[in-house]
C-alpha positions in Angstrom: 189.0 10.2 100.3 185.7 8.2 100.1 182.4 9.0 101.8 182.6 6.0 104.3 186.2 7.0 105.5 185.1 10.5 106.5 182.4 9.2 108.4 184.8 7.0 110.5 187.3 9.3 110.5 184.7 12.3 112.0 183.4 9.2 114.5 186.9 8.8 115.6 187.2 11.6 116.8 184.4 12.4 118.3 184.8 9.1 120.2 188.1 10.7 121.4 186.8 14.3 122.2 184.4 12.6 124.6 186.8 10.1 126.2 188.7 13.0 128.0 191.3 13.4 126.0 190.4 16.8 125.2 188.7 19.0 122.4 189.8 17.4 118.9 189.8 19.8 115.7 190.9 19.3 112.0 194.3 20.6 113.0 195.4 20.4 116.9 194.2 19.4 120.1 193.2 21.3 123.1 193.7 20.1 126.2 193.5 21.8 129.8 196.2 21.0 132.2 196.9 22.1 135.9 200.6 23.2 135.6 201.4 24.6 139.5 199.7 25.3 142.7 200.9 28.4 144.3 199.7 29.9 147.9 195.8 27.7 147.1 195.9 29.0 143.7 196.2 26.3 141.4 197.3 27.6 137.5 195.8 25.9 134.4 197.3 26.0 131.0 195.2 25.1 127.7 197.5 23.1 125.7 197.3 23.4 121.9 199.3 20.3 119.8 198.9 20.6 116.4 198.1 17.1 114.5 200.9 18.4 112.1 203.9 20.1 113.8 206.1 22.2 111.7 209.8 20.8 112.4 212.0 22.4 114.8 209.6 25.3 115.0 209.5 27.0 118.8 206.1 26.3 120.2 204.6 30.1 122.5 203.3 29.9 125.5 201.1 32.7 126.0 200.5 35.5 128.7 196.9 37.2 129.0 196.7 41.2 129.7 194.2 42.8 132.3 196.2 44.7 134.5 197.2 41.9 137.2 193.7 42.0 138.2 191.5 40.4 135.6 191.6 38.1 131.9 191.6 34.5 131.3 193.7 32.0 129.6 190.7 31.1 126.9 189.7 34.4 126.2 188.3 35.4 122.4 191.1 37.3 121.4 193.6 34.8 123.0 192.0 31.9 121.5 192.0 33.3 118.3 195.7 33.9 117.8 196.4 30.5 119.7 194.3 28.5 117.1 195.3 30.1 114.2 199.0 29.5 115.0 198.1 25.7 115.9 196.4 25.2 112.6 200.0 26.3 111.1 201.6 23.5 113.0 202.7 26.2 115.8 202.0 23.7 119.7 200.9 26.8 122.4 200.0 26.9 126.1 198.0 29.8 127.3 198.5 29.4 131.1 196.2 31.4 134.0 198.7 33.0 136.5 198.1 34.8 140.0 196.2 38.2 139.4 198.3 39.7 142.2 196.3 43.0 142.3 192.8 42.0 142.0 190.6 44.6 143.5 193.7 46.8 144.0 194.2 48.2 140.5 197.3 49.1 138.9 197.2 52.6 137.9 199.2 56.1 139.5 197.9 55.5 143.5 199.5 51.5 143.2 203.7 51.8 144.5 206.2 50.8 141.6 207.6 48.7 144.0 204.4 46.5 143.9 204.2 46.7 140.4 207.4 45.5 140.1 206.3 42.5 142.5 202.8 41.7 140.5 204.9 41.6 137.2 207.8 39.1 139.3 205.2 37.1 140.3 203.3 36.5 137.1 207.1 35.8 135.8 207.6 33.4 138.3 204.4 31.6 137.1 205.4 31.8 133.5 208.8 29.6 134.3 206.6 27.2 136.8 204.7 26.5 133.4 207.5 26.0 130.9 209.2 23.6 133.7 205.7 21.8 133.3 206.3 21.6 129.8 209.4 20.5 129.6 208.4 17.6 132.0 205.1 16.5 130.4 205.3 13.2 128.1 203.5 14.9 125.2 205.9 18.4 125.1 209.0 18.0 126.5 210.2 16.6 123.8 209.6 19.7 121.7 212.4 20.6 119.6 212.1 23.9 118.5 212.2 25.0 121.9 209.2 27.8 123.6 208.8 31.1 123.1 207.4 33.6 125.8 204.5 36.3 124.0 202.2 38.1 126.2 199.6 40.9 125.6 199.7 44.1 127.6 200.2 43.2 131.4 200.7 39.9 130.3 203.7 40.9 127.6 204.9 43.0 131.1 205.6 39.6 132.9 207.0 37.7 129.5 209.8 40.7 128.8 210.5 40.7 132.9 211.1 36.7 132.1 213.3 37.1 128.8 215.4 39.3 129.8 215.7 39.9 133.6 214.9 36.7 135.1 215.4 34.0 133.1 216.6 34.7 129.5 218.4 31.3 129.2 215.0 29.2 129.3 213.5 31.2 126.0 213.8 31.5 122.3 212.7 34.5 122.0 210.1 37.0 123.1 207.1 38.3 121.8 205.3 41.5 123.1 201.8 42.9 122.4 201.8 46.6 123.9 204.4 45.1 126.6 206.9 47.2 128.5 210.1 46.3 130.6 211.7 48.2 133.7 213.8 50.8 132.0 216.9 50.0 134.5 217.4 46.7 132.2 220.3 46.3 130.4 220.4 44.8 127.1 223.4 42.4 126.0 223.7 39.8 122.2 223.0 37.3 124.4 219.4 38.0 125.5 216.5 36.0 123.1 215.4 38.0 119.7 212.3 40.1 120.1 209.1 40.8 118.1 207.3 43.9 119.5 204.3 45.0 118.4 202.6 48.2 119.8 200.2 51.6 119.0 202.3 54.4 118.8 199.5 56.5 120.5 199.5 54.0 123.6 198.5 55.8 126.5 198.8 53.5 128.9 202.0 51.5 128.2 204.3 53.9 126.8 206.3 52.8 123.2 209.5 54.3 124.1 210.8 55.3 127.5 208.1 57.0 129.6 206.2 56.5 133.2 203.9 53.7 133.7 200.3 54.9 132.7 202.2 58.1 131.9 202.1 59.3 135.5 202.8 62.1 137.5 206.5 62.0 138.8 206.0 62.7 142.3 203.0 59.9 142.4 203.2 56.3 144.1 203.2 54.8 140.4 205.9 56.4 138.9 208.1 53.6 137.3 210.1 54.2 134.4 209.2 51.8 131.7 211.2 51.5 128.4 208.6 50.2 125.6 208.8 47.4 123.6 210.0 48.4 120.2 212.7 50.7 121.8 213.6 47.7 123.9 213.9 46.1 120.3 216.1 49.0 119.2 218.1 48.8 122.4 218.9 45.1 121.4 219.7 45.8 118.1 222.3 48.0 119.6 224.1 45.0 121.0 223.9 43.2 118.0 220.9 40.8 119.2 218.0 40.5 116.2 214.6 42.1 117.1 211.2 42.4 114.7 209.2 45.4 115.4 205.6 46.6 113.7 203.7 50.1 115.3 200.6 50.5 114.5 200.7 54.3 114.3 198.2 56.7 115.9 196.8 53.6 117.6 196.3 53.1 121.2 197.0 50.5 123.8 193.5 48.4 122.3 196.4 46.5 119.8 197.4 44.4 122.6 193.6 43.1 121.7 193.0 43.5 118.4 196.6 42.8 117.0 196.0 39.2 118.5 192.6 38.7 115.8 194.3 39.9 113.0 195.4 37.6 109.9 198.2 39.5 108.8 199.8 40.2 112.2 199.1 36.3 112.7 201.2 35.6 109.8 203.9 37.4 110.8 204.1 36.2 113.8 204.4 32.8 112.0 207.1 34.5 109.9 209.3 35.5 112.8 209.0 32.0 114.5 209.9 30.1 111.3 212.5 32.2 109.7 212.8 35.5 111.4 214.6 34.8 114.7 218.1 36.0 113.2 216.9 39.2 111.3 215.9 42.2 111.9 212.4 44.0 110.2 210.8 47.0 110.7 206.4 47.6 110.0 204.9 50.9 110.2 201.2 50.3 109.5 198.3 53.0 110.3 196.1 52.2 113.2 193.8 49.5 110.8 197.3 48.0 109.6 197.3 48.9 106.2 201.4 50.2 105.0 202.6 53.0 105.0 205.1 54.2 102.2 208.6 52.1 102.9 210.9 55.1 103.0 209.2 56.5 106.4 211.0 55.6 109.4 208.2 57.5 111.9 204.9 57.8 112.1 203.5 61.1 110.0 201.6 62.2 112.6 201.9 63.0 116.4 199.7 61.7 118.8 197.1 63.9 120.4 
């Protein structure tokens, strides 16, 4: 490429970049959308479309944690995983959604019952912004379909979606330190899983356990089922699920899980070609493997 056609090529798109059409990198574009407006609210979703799609791959439209009560869409950790997934051809929508429980909390004192609403709503949200996509001139036409992924309370509302409320509209699930109402029921027609979680997670429990590990008689006692034994309960059924745990690690992997190259790639893994297997990781709490013939962790939590 000569000297002279980089130069037009990097005014090009700075010309673009600055004519509204959004944020222009090497690889995608970014583009903020309003998607729904829902009791004054009105939800925004940063669109990613990669410059070079890979064919019939699903694109992810992404959930951010905080508990119901706080995170953003464009967050570090967010943007991180979103761009390095568009830079592999992967198109994403991080959406905002209505942080039900803002000022409230969401710990032991908070009802199950509300719990159960906040993750319902932010569900509801989550369809109200693939419907956007699947109407917008520059996405629905999308062939390989959308994924649902979500970190912490966001991966809450994304496994309420796949397989409670509307498992039809998805091509699979992806969970970071995500949970789902132990009461669900798991069939080989729900969408494949990849869950990925610290087995030391204190807050969101890994198998089946109360939410925040509560006392039983408290307000917040709801029965959770985590996501890689939701993975294992769709195995069971004969549906494929992926599952890494970190081991000793704690409920900070819905974070730093997102950053990290190798659970990136992966990810990528499982949207391109994993779908239809199944695959186990067991990693220490940095990632690194442990030997292949352990099927636990080697150590309890404390």
């Amino acid at each position: 490429m000569s000297r002279i056609f980089r130069l037009l090529t990097l005014v090009f798109i700075s010309i673009l970049a600055s004519s509204g059409l959004g944020t222009i990198s090497a690889q995608f574009v970014l583009d903020t959308h309003a998607y729904s407006k829902r009791f004054g609210d009105t939800l925004k979703l940063d669109l990613r479309m990669p410059l070079t799609p890979l064919t019939d791959c699903p694109g992810v439209v992404f959930v951010h944690g905080g508990g119901f009560q706080v995170g953003k869409r464009d967050s570090e950790p967010v943007s991180a995983f979103l761009n390095a997934l568009a830079a592999a051809g992967v198109a994403s929508a991080s959406i905002s959604y209505r942080l039900t429980m803002a000022g409230r909390g969401f710990g032991c004192d908070v009802r199950s019952e509300e719990k159960r609403a906040a993750v319902a709503h932010a569900a509801e949200d989550l369809i109200d912004a693939l419907d956007w996509l699947q109407q917008h001139p520059s996405t629905r036409d999308w062939s390989g379909g959308w994924i649902a992924a979500g970190s912490s309370a966001g991966a809450e509302a994304v496994l309420w979606s796949a397989y409670v409320d509307s498992p039809s509209r998805w091509e699979g699930a992806i969970s970071f330190s995500g949970a789902l109402d132990a009461g669900s029921t798991a069939n080989s027609s729900l969408p494949p899983l990849l869950a990925i979680h610290g087995t030391c997670d204190k807050l969101v429990p890994v198998e089946s356990d109360l939410h925040h590990f509560c006392p039983e008689d408290s307000p917040g006692a709801w029965l959770l089922i985590g996501g890689p034994a939701w993975a294992d309960s769709l195995r069971q059924e004969g549906q494929f699920a992926w599952r890494w745990r970190f081991c000793g690690a704690g409920h900070g992997i819905c974070t730093t899980a997102l950053r990290d190259r190798e659970v990136q790639k992966l990810v990528l893994d499982w949207l391109t070609l994993g779908r239809g297997t199944n695959r186990d990781i067991l990693t220490d709490p940095l990632g690194l493997p442990l030997s292949q013939s352990r099927s636990s962790c080697p150590q309890p939590c404390n």
